[in-house]
C-alpha positions in Angstrom: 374.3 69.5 97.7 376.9 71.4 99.7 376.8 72.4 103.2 375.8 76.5 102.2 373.1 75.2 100.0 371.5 72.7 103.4 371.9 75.5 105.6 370.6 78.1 103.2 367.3 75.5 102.9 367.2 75.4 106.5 366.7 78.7 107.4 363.9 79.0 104.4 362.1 76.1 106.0 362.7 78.0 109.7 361.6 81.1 108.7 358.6 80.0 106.3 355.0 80.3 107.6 353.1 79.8 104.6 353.6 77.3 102.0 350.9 77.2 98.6 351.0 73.5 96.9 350.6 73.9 93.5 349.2 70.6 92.2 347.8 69.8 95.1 345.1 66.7 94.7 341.8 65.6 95.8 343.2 62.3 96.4 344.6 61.9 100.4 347.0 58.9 99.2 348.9 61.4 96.2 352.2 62.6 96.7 351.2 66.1 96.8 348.4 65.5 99.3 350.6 63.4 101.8 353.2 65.8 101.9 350.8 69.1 102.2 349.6 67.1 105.1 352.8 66.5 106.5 353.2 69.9 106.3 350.2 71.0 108.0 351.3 68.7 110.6 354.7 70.7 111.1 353.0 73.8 112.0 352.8 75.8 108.2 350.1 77.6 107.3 349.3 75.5 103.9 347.1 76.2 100.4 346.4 74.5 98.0 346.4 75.7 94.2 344.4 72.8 91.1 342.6 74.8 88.5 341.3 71.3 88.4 340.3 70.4 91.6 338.6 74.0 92.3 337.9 76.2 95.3 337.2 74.3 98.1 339.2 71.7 100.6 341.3 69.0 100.5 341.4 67.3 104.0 341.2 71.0 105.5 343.5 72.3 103.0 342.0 75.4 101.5 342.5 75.1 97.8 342.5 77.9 95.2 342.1 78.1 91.0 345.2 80.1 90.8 348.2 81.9 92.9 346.6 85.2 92.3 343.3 83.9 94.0 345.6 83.2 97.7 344.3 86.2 99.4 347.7 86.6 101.4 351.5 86.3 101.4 353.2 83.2 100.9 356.5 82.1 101.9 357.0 78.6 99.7 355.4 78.1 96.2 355.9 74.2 96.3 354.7 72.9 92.7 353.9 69.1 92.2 353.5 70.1 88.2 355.3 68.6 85.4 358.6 70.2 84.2 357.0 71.2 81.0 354.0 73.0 82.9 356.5 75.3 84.8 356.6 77.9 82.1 353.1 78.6 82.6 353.2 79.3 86.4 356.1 82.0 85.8 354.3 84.9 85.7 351.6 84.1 88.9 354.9 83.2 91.1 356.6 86.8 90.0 353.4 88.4 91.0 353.0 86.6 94.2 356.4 87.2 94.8 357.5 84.4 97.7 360.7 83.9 99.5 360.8 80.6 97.1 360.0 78.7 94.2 360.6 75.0 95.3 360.5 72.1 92.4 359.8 69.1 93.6 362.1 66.0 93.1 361.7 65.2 89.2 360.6 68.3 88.6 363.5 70.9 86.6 362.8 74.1 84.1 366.1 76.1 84.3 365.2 78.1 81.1 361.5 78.8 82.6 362.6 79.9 86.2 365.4 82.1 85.4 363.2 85.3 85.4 362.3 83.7 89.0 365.8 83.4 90.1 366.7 86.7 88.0 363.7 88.0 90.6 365.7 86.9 93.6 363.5 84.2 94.4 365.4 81.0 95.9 364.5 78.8 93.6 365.1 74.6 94.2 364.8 72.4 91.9 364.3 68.6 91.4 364.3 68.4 95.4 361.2 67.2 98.0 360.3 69.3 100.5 359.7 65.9 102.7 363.2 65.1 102.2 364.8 68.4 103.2 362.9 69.0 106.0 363.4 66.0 107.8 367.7 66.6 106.6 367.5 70.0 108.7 365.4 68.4 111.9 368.2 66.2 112.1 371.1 68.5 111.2 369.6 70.4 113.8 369.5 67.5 115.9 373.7 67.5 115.6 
């Protein structure tokens, strides 16, 4: 990743408020739980999203069925889903209309996400949000 590409991360992650976790699980010890914590923990504003899982919590973590049930604006989609399942979620993330789609690492759809980027969502891909947050504290740091 280039320098413009960090920076232009960094000021999402500045500037965001509210970050929806698409995936998100009912189990604290998951990936997508952890890291929705960790993000609670930084001061965002998160949701969840698991058809699956339902309406409800998860550790405090209000959860939703779908995007369109978030009854506000969100800054970050952050999907724990697998790259196949992105083409499905298209169409709730043009409606809901964020700042950004973010991929998480192993996680890549170019041909499903290109109306999102066509949009003028930022869209990462194949990068964690753990990760890239803790690169701008300490770039910040510098």
């Amino acid at each position: 990743m280039n320098e413009i590409e960090l920076k232009e991360i960094c000021k999402l992650l500045s500037d965001a408020q509210t970050i929806a976790v698409v995936g998100i699980s009912r189990e604290a010890y998951r990936t997508s739980r952890r890291i929705a914590s960790f993000l609670v923990d930084q001061g965002y504003n998160v949701v969840g999203v698991n058809p699956v899982f339902g309406e409800g919590n998860a550790g405090g973590i209000p959860v939703y069925m779908t995007l369109a049930d978030i009854p506000h604006e969100v800054d970050i989609i952050d999907v724990f889903r697998r790259s196949e399942d992105i083409p499905e979620l298209i169409d709730s993330v043009l409606a809901k209309n964020p700042k950004a789609l973010w991929l998480q690492e192993g996680i890549r759809n170019d041909l499903a996400v290109k109306p999102v980027i066509d949009s003028g969502i930022l869209t990462i891909q194949d990068k964690c949000i753990f990760v890239y947050y803790n690169r701008c504290k300490s770039a910040n740091k510098n």
